[in-house]
C-alpha positions as CSV (number, residue, x, y, z in Angstrom):
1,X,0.0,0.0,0.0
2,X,1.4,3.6,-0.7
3,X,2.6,5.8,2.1
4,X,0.4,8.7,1.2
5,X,-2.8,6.4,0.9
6,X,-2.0,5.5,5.1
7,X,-3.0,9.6,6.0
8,X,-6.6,9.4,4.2
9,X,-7.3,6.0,5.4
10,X,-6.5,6.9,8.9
11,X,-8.7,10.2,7.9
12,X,-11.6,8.3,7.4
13,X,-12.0,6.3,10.0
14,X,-15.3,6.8,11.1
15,X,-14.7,6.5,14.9
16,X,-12.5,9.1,16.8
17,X,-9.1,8.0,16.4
18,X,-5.4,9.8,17.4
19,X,-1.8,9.8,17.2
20,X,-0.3,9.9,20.2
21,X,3.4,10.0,20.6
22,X,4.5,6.6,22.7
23,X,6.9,8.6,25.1
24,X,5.6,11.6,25.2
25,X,1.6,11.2,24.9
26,X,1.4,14.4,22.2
27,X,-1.0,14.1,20.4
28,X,0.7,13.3,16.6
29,X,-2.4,13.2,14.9
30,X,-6.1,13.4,14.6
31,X,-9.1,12.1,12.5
32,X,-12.5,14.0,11.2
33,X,-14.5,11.7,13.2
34,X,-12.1,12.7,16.0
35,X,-12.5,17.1,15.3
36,X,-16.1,16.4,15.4
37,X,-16.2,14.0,18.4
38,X,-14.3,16.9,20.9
39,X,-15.4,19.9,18.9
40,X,-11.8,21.0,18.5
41,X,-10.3,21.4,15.2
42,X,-7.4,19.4,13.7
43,X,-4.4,22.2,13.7
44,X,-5.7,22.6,17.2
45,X,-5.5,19.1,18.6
46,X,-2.0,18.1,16.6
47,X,0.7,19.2,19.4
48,X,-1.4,19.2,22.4
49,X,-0.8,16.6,25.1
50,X,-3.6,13.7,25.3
51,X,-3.8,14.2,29.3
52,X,-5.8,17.6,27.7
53,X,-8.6,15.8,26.9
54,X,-8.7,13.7,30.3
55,X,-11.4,15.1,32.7
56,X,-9.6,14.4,35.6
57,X,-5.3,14.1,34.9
58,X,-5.4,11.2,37.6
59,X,-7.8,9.2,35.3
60,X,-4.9,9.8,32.6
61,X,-2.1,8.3,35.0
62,X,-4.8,5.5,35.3
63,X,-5.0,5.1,31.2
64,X,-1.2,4.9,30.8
65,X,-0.9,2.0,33.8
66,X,-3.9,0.0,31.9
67,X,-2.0,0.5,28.8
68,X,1.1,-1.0,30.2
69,X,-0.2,-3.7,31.8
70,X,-3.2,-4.9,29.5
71,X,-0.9,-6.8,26.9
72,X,-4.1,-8.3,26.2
73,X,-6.3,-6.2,23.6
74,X,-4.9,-2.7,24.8
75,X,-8.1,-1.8,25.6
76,X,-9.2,0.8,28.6
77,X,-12.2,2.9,30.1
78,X,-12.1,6.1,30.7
79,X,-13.9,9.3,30.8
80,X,-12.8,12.3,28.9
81,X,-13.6,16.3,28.4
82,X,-15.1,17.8,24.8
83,X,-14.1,21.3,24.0
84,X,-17.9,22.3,25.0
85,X,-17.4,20.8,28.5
86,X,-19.7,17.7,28.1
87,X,-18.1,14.4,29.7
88,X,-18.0,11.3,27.8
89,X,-17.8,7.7,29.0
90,X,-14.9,6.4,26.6
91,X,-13.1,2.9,25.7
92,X,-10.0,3.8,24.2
93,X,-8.3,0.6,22.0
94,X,-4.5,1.0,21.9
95,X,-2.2,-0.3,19.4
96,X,1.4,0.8,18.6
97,X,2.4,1.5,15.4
98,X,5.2,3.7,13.7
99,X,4.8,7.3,12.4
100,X,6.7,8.9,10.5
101,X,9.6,7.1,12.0
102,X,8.7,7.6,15.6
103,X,7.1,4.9,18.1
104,X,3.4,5.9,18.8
105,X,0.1,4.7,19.7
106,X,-3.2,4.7,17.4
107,X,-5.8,5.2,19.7
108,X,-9.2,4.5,18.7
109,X,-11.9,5.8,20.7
110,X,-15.4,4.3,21.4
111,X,-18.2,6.6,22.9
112,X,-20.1,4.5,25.7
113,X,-22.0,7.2,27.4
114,X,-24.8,6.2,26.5
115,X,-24.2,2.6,27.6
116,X,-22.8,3.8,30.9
117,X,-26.0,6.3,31.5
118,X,-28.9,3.5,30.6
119,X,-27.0,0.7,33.3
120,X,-27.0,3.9,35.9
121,X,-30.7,4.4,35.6
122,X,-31.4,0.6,35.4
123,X,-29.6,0.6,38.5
124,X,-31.7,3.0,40.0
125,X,-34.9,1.8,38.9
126,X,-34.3,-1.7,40.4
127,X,-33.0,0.5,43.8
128,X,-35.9,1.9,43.8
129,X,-38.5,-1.2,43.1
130,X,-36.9,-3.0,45.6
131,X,-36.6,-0.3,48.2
132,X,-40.9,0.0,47.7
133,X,-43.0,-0.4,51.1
134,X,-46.1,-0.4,52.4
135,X,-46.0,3.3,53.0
136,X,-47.9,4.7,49.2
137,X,-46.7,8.2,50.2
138,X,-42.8,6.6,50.7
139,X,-43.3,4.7,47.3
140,X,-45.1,8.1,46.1
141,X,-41.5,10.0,47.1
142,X,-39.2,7.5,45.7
143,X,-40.5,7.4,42.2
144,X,-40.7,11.0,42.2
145,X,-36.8,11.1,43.0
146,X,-36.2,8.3,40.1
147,X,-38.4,10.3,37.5
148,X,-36.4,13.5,38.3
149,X,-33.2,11.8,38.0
150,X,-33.5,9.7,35.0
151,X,-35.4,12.4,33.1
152,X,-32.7,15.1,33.9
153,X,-35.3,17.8,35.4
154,X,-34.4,20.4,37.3
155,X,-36.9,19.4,40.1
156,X,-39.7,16.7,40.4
157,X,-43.1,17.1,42.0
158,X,-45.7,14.6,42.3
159,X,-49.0,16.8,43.2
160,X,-52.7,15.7,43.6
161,X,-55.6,17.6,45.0
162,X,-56.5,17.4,49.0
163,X,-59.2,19.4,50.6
164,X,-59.3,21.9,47.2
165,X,-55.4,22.6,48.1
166,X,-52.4,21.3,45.5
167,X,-50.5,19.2,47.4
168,X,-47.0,18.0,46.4
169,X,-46.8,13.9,48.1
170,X,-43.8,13.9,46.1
171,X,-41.0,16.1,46.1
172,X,-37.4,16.0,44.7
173,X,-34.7,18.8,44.6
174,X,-37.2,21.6,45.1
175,X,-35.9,24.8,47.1
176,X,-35.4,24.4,51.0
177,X,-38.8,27.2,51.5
178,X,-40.8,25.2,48.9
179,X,-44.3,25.3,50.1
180,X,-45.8,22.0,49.8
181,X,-49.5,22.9,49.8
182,X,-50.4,25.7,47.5
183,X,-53.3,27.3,46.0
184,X,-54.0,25.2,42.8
185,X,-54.9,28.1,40.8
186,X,-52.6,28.9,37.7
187,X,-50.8,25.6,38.7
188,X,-49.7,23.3,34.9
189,X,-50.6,19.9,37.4
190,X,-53.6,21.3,38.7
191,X,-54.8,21.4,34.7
192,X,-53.9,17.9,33.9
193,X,-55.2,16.6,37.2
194,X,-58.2,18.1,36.6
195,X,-58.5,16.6,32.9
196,X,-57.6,13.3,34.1
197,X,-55.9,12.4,31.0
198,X,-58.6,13.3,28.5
199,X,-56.1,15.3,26.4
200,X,-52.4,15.0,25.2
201,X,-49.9,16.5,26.8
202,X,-46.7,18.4,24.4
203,X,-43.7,18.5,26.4
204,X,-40.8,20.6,24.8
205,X,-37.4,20.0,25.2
206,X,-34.8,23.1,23.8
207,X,-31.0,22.1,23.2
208,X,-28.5,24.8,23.1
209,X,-26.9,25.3,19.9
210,X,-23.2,23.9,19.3
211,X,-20.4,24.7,17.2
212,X,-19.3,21.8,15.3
213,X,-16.1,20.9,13.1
């Protein structure tokens, strides 16, 4: 195979992938996939040293012990930073090769946030069946906790109607003076409590805008 054809190849990999110098962890190279994957462009990463896309440098002394000592498939978790300051769940496959006449590693990185997020919340939905009691207001309280969670709200309320007053049973993350029992009136819940159901709710969801490569 040509020389120059090894650059595009590499290029096109449609995984993150780097260069990273074997001694020196400087980052030799980097893929499209890889621009795209930590919003940073290629003249930017080329240079920098891998332990800059670590979020925590300890988790990067971690990755090069694992590296060492996995003579197996070279393969290690680990969580790194994007340029936009979300965290990823990463495994990282290592392999060394030679570049340009230098030792290095290709590292090939696999996304698993995802992954990592859906065994959290199954975790914490079987927590929180198995935790259930005979208590309905306890049960009441612990799925409000595991719908706020999973769902990524701000706060969770679970609210029904006593005596003409709303009244949150549930209640997770609110303020430390949140009033519990309220006047219902110009209350969202007091609406769909009162429609039991009849109509369809529209939730809306906005996502900030990001720069891409």
């Amino acid at each position: 195979m040509p020389k120059e054809t090894v650059p595009e190849l590499f290029n096109h990999i449609p995984v993150p992938s780097l260069i990273v110098g074997l001694f020196d962890s400087v980052i030799l190279d980097a893929n499209k996939a890889a621009c795209r994957f930590y919003h940073i462009s290629r003249e930017e990463l080329v240079g920098t040293l891998y332990c800059s896309l670590c979020a925590d440098k300890n988790d990067f002394q971690s990755e090069m012990k694992i590296t060492t000592l996995d003579k197996i498939n070279n393969s290690y978790k680990c969580v790194h930073k994007t340029r936009t300051g979300h965290i990823r769940d990463v495994i990282v496959h290592s392999e060394c090769i030679r570049y340009h006449g230098q030792d290095a590693s290709c590292l090939i990185i696999i996304d698993i946030t995802e992954r990592v997020k859906n065994s959290k919340y199954l975790h914490m939905f079987n927590k929180c069946l198995l935790e259930f009691s005979e208590s309905p207001e306890g049960n009441i309280q612990s799925l409000t906790k595991l719908c706020g969670s999973m769902l990524g709200w701000t706060a969770a309320l679970y609210s029904r109607i006593d005596n003409g007053q709303l009244c949150a049973v549930g209640a997770w993350n609110t303020p430390n003076d949140f009033n519990r029992t309220t006047s219902p009136i110009g209350h969202i819940c007091h609406d769909v409590i009162l429609d039991r159901g009849k109509k369809q709710l529209l939730t809306l969801k906005i996502f900030a805008k990001q720069n891409t490569f």
